[in-house]
N, C-alpha and C positions, 0 to 999 in steps of 0.2 A: 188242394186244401188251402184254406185263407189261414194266414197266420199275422199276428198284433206284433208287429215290431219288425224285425229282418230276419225273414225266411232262414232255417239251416240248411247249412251247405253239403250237397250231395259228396258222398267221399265214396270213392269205387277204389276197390286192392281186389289180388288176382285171389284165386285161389289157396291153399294149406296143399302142402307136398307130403305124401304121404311114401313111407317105405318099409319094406317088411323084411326080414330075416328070421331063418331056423336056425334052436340052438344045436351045438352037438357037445356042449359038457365040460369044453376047452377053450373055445375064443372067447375073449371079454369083450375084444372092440369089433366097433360096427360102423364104419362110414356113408352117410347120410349119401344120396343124390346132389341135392342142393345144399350152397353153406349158411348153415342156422347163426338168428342174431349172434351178434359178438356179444357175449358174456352174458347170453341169452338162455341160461339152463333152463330158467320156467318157463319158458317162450314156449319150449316143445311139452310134448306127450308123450311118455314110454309107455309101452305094454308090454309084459309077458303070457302069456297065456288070459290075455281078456285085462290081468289086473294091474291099473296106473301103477308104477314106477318112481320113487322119491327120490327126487334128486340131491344131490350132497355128497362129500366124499367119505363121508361116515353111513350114508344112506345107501343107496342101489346103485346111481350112477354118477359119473362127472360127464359134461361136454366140454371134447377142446379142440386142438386143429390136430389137422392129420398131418400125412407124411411132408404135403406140398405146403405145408401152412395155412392152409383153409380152415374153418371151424365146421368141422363135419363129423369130426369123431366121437360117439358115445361108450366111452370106457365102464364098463357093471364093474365093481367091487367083487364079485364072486360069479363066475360061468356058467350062461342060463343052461336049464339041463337039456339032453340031446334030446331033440324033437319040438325042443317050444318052440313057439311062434312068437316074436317077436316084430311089433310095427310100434312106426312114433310117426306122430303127425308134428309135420315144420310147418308154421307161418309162413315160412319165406322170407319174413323181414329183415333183409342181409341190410348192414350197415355198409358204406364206405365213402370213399372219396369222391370223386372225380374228376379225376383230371383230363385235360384238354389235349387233343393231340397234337402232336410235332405240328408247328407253325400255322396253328388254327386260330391264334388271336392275331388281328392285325389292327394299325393306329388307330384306326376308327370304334374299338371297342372300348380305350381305354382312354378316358378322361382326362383331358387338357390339364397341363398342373400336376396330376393325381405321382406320376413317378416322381420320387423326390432323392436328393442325394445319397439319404440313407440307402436308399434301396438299388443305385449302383454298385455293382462289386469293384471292387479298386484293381485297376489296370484293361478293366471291359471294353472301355471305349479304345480303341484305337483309331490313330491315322486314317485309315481305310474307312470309317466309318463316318469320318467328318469331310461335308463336301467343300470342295477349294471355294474359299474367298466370304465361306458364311459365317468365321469368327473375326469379330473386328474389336478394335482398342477399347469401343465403350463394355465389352464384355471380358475385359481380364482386370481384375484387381490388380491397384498398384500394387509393384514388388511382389508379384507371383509367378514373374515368370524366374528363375534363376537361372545362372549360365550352365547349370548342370542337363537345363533343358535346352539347350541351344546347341543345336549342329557345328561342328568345328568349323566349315566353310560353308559361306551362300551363294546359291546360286542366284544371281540378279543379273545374269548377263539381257533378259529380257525385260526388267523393268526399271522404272525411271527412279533415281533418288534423289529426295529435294531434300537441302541442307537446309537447319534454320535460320531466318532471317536476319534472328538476334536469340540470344540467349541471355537470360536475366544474372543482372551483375557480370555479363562478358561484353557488352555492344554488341557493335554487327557483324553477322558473318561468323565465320571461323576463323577461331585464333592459333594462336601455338597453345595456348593454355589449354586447350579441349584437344589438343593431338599427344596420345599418350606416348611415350618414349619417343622414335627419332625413327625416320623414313631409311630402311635398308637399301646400302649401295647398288644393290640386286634389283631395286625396281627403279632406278635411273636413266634413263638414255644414256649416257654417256658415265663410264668407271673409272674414267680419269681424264687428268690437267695437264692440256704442253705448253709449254713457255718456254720461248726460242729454240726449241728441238726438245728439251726437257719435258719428260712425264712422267709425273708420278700421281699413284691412284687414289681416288678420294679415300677417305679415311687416314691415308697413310701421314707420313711426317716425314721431311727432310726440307731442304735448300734449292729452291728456284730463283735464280739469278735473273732479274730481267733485262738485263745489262752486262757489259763485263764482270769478270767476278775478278779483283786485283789481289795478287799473290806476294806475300811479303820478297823482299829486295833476294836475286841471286846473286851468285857470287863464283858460282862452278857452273858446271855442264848441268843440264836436268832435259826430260820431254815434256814438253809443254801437253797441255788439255782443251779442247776446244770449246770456249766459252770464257778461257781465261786471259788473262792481261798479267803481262811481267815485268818489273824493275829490274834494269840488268846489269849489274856493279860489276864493270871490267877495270877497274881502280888496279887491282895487284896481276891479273893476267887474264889474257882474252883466254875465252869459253864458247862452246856450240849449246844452241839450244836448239832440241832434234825434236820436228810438226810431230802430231797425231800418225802413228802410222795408219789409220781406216778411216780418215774422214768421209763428211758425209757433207751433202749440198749446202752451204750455208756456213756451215764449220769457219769460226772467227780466233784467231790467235794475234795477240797485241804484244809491242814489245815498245822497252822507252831506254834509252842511253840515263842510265843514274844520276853517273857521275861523271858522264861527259868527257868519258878517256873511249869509245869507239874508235877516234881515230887514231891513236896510240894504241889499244889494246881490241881487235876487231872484237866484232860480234858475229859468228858463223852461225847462221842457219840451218841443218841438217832435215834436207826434202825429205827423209825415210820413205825414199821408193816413190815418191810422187815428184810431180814437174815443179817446180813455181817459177810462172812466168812463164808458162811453156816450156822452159830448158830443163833437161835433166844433167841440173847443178846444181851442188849447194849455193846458199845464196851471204854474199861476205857483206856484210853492213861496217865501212868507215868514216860516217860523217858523225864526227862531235854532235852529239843529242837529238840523236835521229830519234824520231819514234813514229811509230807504222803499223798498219795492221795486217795482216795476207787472212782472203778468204777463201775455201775451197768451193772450185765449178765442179770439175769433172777429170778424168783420168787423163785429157789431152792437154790442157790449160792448166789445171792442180791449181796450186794456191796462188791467187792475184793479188795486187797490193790495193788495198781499199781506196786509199789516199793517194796521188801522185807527185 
């Protein structure tokens, strides 16, 4: 058939579901086959005995869903009597969703752009899910990353780090001013200072002598220290001053006549258990303002006189 303008469009639906039940005088409800429109009471057609059925809850019947939640159930207000015959004819025109199954869309279905932040759930993305090396600096806003996001240690033992050439309002290179706090004695080569036998550890504080270290005027017996140098006032009566008893290679002890009574009042040397000179004897200093130094060699030799 010709028709003036644009043809109507063919619409094909299946068939109307029909179902029958007999009464016996006590059931009210009747669960349909198939599940009737949702909120579809007029949709269907009740009968009892040949005569339509008015739906409403004040009328004959209600439809609602049965035990599973389906809309199949038609409830009568009052129990047709034993023996009716009882059919409704369904549409069939069931409403619903539909939803797609477990991993049935894939990127190709959904439009470039179309997901948008809103529609991220927050925490969804993970790690896992982003491949290495596809986020770069032009894709993070400034100041979004905070250190709450940052791993406590990196590993970069395989990649290369380039400092900046300059940094604005610092010059070139790296300064101390861009090194925050102070390089721990723990990643040093070396944890401490010797000067002339003497070591003591970075960080630390005390007195390194790089020279004699000279001891105010004696006047009595004392044991000398090795590193030190001594004035030695034999003015009212000679005195021993007794070596380091554990020297060690290098070990220097100095001594100077004051006051220039040595030969009048000696000066004894006290080897404590070491040679000087090779001999195991003390050693007697009596020449008016001698002054001398003895170094420690070894257990055979002990203390030599530096000077001769």
């Amino acid at each position: 058939m010709a028709y003036i303008g644009k043809s109507p469009t063919d619409t094909f639906r299946g068939l109307a579901y029909y179902d029958s039940f007999t009464g016996d005088g006590s059931t009210t409800t009747f669960d349909l086959t198939v599940e009737a429109p949702n909120g579809g009471t007029n949709d269907i057609q009740v009968f009892v005995n040949n005569v339509r059925q008015e739906p409403g809850a004040s009328k004959s019947y209600t439809l609602g869903a049965d035990g599973s939640g389906n809309i199949k159930r038609i409830t009568f207000n009052a129990a047709p009597e034993a023996s009716s015959t009882i059919y409704v004819i369904n549409p069939g025109r069931e409403t619903a969703l539909i939803q797609p199954s477990a991993n049935s869309i894939t990127a190709s279905m959904i439009q470039s752009d179309a997901v948008t932040t809103a529609k991220i759930e927050d925490g969804a993305i993970t790690a896992a899910k982003i491949a290495d090396g596809t986020i770069v600096a032009a894709e993070i806003a400034d100041g979004e990353i905070t250190g709450a996001k940052i791993n406590t240690t990196f590993d970069i033992s395989a990649k290369t780090v380039t400092l900046p050439a300059s940094v604005s309002g610092l010059g070139t290179g790296i300064t101390n001013d861009q090194l925050a706090g102070s390089i721990a004695n723990a990643k040093l080569a070396n944890s401490a200072i010797t000067i002339n036998g003497t070591s003591i550890s970075l960080g630390a504080s005390g007195d390194i002598s790089a020279g004699t270290a000279w001891q105010a005027v004696k006047t009595s017996g004392f044991t000398a220290v090795a590193g030190e140098g001594y004035f030695c006032d034999t003015s009212s009566a000679a005195f021993t001053a007794t070596l380091p008893a554990s020297p060690t290679l290098g070990d220097e002890v100095s001594f100077i006549d004051y006051a220039g009574t040595f030969d009048t009042n000696n000066l004894t040397v006290g080897r404590n258990s070491n040679p000087i000179q090779g001999s195991a004897s003390d050693l007697t200093v009596s020449t008016e303002r001698s002054a001398f130094t003895l170094v420690y060699v070894d257990g055979t030799q002990g203390w030599l006189l530096k000077d001769n």
